[in-house]
C-alpha positions, 0 to 999 in steps of 0.5 A: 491220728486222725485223716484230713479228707480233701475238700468235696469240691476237690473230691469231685473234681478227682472223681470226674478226672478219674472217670474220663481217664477211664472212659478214655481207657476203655475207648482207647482199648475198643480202638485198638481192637477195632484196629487189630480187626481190621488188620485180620485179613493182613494177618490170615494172609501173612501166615498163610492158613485161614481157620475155618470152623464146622462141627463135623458132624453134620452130614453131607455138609461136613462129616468125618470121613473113614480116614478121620478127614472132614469132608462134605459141601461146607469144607469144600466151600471154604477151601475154593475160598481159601485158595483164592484169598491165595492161602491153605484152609485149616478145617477145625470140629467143633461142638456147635453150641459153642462155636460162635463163642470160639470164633470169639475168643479167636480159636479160629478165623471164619465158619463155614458150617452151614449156619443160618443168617438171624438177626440175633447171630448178626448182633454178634458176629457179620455174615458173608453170603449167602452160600446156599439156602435151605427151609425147616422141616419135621420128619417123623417115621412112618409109623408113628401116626404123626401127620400134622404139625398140629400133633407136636404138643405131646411129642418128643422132638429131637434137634441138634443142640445151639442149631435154631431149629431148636429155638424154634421148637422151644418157642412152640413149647415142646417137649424137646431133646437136643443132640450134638449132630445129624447122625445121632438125631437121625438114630435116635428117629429111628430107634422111637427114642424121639418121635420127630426131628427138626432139621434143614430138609435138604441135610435130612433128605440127603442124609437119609439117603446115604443112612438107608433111614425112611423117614417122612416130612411132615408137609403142613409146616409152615416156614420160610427159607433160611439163608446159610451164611459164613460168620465171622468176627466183628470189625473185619471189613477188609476180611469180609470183602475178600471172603464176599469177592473170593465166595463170588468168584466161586459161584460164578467160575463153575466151581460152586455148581460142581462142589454141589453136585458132588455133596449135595446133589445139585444146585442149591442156592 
C-alpha cells in the first residue's frame, strides 16, 4: 500500500506550527524557572536553613576542625548573614572544582568560600560582594633559588584544583599540579614535590603561620587585587538583595571587623 504524503505547502505549514509550538514550550519552560527563581528567597525562608557551600579545605577561611566542624572567616560570614535573613545556616564541603556545578543543580543555596569575582564565573552565576579582597602571589622555599616570576618556565607549580589561580598558571604555560586544598599544596611545598605554589597571599601567609611552614613570596609579580564574592544562582534578585542588605548590615555593625580579627588577623576588605 502505498502512503499518500500531504501536500508540501501543507507540510510546511505543519513544520512552522510544530516550531512555534515548541519554542513556546521552551520559553514557557525558561519562565517557569525564572519565576521558581525568583520565589527562592521565599523558599529559604519558609524552610528556615540557607545552604551555604565552601570546600572546607581552605585554611583559615574554611577548614575542618579537631571536632569534624567547618569553621574559619567564610562560615562565620555566612552565618552572621543567615541570622539576619532570620534563618539557621547549613554549611556544606564540597570539592571546589565542582562547586559552581553543584550550585547549579541546586544541591545547595549560596557559596561563601572564598571565590573571586571574574567575568567568566559572572556568565553563569550572580555575585553579592565583595566580602573581602585579596591579591595573587607565589611562594617558593627558601632554598629553592627561585627569586623571579621570570624562573616559572621550568618549574613545577602547584595550584588548587578549579581555583583561578590555576587558569592563570596554565595560561602562562607552565608546567602545573593541581590540589584539592591549602593543606596539601602547602605539604607538597615543602617536601620539594612542587617547586612553588600560587595561591591568595593573605590565605598562604596565615596558613604558614599556624603550619610552622617558612616559605617566600616571590615579589616581582605582577598582579591586581581580587575581589571575593558570594555566588549564587541566576534569576534570584529578591535572594541577592536580602544577602547584599544583610552582608551590608554585617560590615557596618562591628560584626565583620570582629569575624575578622579572630580568623584572619584583622581587617580585610
Amino acid at each position: 500500500m502505498t502512503t499518500q504524503l500531504p501536500p508540501p505547502n501543507r507540510i510546511l505549514t505543519t513544520l512552522k506550527h510544530a516550531a512555534l509550538s515548541g519554542a513556546v514550550f521552551v520559553l514557557s519552560g525558561l519562565a517557569a524557572g525564572n519565576v521558581a527563581a525568583a520565589d527562592e528567597l521565599e523558599t529559604i525562608e519558609e524552610r528556615g536553613v540557607i545552604r551555604i557551600a565552601m570546600s572546607g579545605a581552605y585554611p583559615p577561611f574554611n577548614f575542618v576542625n579537631e571536632q569534624n566542624e567547618v569553621v574559619g572567616f567564610d562560615p562565620a560570614i555566612g552565618e552572621a548573614i543567615a541570622e539576619r535573613l532570620g534563618v539557621e545556616a547549613e554549611i556544606v564541603t564540597t570539592a571546589w572544582d565542582g562547586i559552581i556545578a553543584g550550585l547549579l543543580a541546586r544541591k545547595y543555596d549560596a557559596i561563601v568560600g572564598s571565590m573571586t569575582i571574574t567575568d567568566e564565573r559572572e556568565e553563569v552565576v550572580d555575585f553579592v560582594g565583595p566580602y573581602y579582597t585579596s591579591k595573587r602571589a607565589v611562594f617558593t622555599r627558601p632554598d629553592s633559588g627561585i627569586t623571579s616570576v621570570s624562573q616559572l618556565d621550568d618549574a613545577k607549580v602547584g595550584a588548587t584544583l578549579g581555583e583561578t589561580h590555576e587558569k592563570w598558571a596554565r595560561d602562562q604555560g607552565y608546567t602545573v599540579r593541581t590540589y584539592k586544598g591549602m593543606p596539601e599544596l602547602l605539604l607538597e611545598l615543602q617536601n620539594g614535590r612542587i617547586d612553588v605554589l600560587v595561591a591568595d597571599s593573605i590565605a598562604v601567609i596565615l596558613a604558614m603561620k599556624q603550619s610552622g611552614y617558612e616559605f617566600e613570596m616571590v615579589d616581582d609579580l605582577e598582579t591586581e587585587t581580587t575581589e571575593i564574592g558570594i555566588a549564587l544562582r541566576k534569576g534570584n534578585p529578591e535572594l541577592a538583595r536580602a544577602m547584599q542588605e544583610a552582608l551590608d548590615s554585617v560590615m557596618a555593625d562591628g560584626t565583620y571587623l570582629t569575624i575578622a580579627e579572630e580568623w584572619v588577623g584583622g581587617d580585610i576588605r
